[in-house]
MIKEGU-160157 format. One line per 3 residues: number of its first residue (from 1); their letters; for each residue y, z, x of N, C-alpha, C. Coordinates in pm, 1 decimal, decimal comma. Atoms other than C-alpha are relative to their C-alpha. Last residue first. Layout:
// MIKEGU-160157
NUM) A) Y:Z:X:Y:Z:X:Y:Z:X; ...
// end
This chain:
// MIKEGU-160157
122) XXX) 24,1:-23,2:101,8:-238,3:299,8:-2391,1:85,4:-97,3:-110,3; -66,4:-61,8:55,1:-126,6:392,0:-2064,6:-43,5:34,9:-148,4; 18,4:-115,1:-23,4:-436,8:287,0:-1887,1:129,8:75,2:-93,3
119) XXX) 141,8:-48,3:23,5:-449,1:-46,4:-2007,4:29,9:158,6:-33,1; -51,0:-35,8:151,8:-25,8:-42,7:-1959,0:-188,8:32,7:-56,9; -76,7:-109,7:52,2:-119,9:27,3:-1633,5:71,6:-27,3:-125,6
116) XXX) 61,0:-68,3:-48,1:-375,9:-221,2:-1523,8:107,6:161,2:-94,7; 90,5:23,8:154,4:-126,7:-527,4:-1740,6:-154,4:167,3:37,8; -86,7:-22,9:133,9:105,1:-420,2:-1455,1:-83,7:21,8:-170,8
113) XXX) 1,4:-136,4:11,7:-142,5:-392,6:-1168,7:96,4:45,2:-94,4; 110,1:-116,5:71,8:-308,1:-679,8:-1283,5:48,9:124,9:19,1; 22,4:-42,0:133,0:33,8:-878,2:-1296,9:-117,7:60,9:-11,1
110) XXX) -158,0:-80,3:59,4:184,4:-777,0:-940,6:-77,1:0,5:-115,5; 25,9:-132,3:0,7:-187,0:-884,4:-783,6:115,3:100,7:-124,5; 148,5:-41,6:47,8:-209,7:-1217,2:-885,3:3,7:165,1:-38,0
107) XXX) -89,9:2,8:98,9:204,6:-1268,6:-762,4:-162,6:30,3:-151,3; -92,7:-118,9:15,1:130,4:-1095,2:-415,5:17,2:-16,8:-191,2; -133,0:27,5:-62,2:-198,8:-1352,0:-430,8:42,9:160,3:-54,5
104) XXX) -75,8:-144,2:-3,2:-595,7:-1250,8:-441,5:189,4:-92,4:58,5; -15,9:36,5:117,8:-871,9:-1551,1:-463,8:161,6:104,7:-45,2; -69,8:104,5:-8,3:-904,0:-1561,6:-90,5:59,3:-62,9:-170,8
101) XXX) -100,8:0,6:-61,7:-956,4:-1170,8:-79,1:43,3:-194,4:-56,0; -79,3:-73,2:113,5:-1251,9:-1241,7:-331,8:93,9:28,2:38,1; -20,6:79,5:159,2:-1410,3:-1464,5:-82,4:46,7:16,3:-115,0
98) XXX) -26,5:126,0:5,6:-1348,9:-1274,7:222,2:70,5:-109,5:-120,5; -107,8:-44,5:-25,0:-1468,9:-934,5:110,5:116,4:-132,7:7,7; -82,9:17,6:94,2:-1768,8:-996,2:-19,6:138,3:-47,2:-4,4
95) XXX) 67,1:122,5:41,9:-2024,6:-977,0:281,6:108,9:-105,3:-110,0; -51,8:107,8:-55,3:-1792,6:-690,0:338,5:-19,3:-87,1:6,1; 28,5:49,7:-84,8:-1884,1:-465,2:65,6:27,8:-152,0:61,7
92) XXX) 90,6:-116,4:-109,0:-1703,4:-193,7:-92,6:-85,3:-78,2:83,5; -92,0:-97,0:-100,3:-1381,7:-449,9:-210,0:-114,6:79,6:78,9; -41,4:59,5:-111,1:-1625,7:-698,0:-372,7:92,0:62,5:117,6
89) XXX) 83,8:13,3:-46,7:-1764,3:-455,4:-589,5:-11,1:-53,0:116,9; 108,3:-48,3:-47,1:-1504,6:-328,1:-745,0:-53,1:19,1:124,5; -50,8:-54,7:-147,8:-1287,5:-618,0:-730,4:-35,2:149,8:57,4
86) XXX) 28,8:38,0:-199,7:-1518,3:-799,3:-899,5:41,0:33,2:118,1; 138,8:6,6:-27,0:-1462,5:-620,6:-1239,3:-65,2:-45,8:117,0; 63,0:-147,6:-95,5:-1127,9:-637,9:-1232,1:-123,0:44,2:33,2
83) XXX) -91,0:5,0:-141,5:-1104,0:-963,8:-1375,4:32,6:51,0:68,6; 122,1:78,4:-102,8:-1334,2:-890,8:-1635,0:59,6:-35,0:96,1; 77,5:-64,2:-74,0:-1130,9:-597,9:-1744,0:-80,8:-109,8:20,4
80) XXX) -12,3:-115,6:-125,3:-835,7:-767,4:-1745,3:-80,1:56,0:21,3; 23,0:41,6:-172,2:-997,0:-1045,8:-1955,6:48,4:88,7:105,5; 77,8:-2,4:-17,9:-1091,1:-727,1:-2240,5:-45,9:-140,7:109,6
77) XXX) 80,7:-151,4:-27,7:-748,4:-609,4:-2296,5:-144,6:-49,8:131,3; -64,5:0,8:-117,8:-632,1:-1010,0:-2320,6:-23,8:162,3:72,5; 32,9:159,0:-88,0:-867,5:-1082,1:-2595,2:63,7:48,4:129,2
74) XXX) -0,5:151,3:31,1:-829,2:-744,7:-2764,1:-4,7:-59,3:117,2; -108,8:65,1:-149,4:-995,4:-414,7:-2704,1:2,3:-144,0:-89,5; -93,4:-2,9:6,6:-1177,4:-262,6:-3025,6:121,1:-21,6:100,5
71) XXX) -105,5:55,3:117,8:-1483,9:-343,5:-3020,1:139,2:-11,9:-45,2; 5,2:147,3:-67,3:-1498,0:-240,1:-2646,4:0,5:-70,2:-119,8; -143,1:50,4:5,1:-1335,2:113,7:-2744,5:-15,8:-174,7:30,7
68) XXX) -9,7:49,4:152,7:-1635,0:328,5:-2835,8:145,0:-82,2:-17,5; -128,0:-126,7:50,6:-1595,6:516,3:-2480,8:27,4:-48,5:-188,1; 18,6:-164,1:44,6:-1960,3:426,9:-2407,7:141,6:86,8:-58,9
65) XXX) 114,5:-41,4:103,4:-1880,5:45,8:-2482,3:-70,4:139,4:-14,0; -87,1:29,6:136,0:-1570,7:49,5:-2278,8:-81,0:44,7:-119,3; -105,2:-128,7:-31,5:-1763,1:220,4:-1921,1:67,1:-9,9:-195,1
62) XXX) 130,2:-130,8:50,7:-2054,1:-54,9:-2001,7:100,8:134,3:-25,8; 27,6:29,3:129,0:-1758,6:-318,5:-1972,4:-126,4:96,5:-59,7; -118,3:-12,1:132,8:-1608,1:-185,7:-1731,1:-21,7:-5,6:-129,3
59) XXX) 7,2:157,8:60,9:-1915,7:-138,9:-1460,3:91,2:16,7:-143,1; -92,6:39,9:-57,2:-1844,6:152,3:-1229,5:45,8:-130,2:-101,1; 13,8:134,5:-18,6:-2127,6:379,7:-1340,6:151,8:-42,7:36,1
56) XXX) -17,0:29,2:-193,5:-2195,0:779,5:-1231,9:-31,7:-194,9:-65,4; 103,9:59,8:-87,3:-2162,8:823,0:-1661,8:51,4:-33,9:166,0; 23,5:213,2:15,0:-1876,5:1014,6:-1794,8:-142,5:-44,4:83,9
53) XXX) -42,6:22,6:-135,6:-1926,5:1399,9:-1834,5:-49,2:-167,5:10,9; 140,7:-27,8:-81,2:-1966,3:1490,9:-2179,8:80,9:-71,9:96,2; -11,7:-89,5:-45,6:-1683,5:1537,6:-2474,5:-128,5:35,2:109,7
50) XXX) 135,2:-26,8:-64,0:-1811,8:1210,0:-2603,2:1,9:173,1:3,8; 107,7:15,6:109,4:-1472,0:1146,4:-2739,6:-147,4:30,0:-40,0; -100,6:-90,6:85,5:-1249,1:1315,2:-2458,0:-96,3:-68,4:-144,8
47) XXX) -20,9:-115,3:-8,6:-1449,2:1255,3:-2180,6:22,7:9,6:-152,2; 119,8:-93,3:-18,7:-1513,4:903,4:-2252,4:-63,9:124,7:-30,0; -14,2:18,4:103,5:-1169,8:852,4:-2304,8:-155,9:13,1:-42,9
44) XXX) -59,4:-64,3:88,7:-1140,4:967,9:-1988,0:42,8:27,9:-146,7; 134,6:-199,9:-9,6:-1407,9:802,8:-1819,8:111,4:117,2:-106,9; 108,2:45,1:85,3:-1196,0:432,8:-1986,5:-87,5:175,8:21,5
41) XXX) -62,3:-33,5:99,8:-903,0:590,1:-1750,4:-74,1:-39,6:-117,6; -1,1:-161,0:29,8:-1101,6:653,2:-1473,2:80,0:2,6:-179,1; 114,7:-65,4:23,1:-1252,1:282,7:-1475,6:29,7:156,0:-29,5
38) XXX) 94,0:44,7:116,9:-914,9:131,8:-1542,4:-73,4:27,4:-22,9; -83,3:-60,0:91,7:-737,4:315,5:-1275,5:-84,5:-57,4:-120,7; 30,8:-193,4:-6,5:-1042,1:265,3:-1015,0:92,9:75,4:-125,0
35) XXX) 99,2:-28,6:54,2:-1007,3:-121,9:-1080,8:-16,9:148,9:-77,2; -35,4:27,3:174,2:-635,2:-109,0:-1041,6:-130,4:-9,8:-55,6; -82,3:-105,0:33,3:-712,8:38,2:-705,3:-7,7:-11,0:-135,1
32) XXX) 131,6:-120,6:56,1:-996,3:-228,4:-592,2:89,9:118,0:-72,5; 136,4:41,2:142,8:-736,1:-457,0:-658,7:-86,1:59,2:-8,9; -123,3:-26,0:75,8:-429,5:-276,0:-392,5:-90,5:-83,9:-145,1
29) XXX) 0,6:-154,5:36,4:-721,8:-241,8:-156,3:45,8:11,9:-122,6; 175,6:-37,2:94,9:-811,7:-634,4:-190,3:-15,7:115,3:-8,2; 19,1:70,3:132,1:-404,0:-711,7:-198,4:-172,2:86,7:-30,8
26) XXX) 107,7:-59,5:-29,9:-249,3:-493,9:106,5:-106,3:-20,4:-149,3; 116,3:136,1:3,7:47,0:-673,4:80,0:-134,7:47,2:59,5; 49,2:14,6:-178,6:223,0:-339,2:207,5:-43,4:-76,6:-30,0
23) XXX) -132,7:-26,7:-90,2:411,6:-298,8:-174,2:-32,4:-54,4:178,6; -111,0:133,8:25,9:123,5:-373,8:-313,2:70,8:-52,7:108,4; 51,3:102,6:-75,1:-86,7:-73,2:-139,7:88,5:-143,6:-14,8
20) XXX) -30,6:34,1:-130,3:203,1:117,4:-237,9:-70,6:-101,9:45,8; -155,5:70,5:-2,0:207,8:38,8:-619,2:28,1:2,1:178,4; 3,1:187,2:-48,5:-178,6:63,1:-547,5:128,0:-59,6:-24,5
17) XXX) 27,6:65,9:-124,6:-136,6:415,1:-413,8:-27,2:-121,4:-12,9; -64,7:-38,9:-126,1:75,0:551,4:-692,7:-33,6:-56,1:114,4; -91,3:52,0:-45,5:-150,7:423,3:-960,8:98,1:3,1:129,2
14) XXX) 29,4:163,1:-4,3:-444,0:577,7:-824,6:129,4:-110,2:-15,9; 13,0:16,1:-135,1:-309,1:926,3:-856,3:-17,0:-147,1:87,1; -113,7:-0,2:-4,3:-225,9:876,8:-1236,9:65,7:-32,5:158,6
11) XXX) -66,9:122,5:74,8:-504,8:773,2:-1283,2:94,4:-12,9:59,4; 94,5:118,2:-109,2:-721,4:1085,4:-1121,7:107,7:-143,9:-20,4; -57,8:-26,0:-86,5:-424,0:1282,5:-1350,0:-109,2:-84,8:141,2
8) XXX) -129,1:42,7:11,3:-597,0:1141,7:-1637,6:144,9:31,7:175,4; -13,9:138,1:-18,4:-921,6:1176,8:-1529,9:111,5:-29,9:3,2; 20,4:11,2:-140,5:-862,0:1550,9:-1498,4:-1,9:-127,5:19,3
5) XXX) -149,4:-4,8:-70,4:-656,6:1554,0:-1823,3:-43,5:-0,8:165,2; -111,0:125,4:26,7:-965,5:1451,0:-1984,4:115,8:-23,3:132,5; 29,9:113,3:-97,2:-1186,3:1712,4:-1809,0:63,1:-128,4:-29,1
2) XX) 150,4:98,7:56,7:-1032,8:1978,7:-1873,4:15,0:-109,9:65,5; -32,7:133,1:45,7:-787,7:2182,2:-1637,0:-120,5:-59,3:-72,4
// end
């Protein structure tokens, strides 16, 4: 398998568990998820232009600008990824957890993981 289609199927995996996490109101998993789809699917474009092994980063907007795609995201492209961007970070530690949970509804979550997967679709 290359390494595109390995991200790509990483993606693909991801979706699946934050339509469940959803599904269980399981909101700050089910946002770190749509992060992880957005970041693999930016490494994959990565991959596939670069043809090199994505950077060990997490950060979206550094992830966009190595895939040669952050000029070219529009307005609403480029608030989904700042609005994913905290859930990251805030999901791995608990100090966090709280305060970015209290920002998190069922009806928050439904549209990033919608506008998360058309990102990733393309």
């Amino acid at each position: 398998m290359d390494k595109v289609q390995h991200w790509l199927n990483l993606c693909d995996e991801d979706v699946l568990t934050a339509r469940v996490l959803l599904r269980e109101k399981r909101l700050l998993p089910a946002g770190f998820f749509c992060h992880l789809i957005a970041e693999k699917a930016l490494k994959a474009v990565i991959a596939s232009v670069a043809n090199e092994t994505p950077p060990y980063i997490h950060h979206l907007k550094q992830l966009s600008i190595k895939a040669e795609l952050y000029d070219d995201l529009s307005e609403s492209q480029l608030e989904l990824l700042k609005e994913l961007q905290p859930l990251n970070i805030e999901a791995r530690y608990s100090e966090y957890k709280s305060s970015i949970a209290e920002t998190l509804s069922i009806e928050k979550l439904t549209r990033l993981l919608k506008e998360t997967e058309v990102f990733y679709v393309g």
